[in-house]
N, C-alpha and C positions, 0 to 999 in steps of 0.2 A: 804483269803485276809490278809494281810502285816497292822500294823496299821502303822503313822507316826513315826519316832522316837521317836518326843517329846510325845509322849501318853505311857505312864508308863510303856511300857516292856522295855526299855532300860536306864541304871542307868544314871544320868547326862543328859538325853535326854532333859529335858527342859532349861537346862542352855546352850545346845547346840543353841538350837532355838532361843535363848534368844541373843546371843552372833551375832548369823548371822545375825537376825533384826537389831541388832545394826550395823554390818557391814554394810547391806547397806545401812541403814539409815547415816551413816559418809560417803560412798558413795556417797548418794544422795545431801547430802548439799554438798560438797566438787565437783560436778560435776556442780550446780547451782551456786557457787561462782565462776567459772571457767566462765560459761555461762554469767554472767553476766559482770567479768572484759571483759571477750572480747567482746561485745556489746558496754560496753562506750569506747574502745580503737578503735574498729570501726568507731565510731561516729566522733567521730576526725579526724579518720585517712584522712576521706573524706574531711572532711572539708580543709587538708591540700592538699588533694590530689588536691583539685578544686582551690588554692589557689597557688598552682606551675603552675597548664596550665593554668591560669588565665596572671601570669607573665612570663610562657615562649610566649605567645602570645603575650605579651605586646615587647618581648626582639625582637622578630623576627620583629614587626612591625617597630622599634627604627633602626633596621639592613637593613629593606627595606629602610626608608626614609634615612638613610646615603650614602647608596646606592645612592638615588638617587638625595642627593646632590653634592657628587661626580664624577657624569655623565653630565658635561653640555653640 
């Protein structure tokens, strides 16, 4: 059986290991700041989003009654 690298048969092997934790650990934060700008940009977006068909609702209705003040 093979040991791991970082186990003393392979010279630099522990700085190797050392080096990839760190990667993913920059990884891992850099994946959570991510996750997280896009959740509050989410959060928004809806709000904006219900706050357009709120007033094209509002535009159509404005469009029907013009309508139907110009049909006597």
């Amino acid at each position: 059986m093979v040991p791991p690298v970082f186990i003393g048969g392979v010279p630099s092997g522990m700085e190797l290991a050392v080096m990839a934790f760190l990667l993913i650990l920059i990884a891992a934060v850099a994946y959570g700041l991510v996750w997280v700008v896009r959740a509050v940009s989410d959060r928004g977006g809806s709000d904006l989003e219900a706050r357009v068909e709120h007033l094209e609702g509002e535009v159509a209705a404005l469009r029907e009654d013009r309508r139907n003040r110009e049909e006597p």
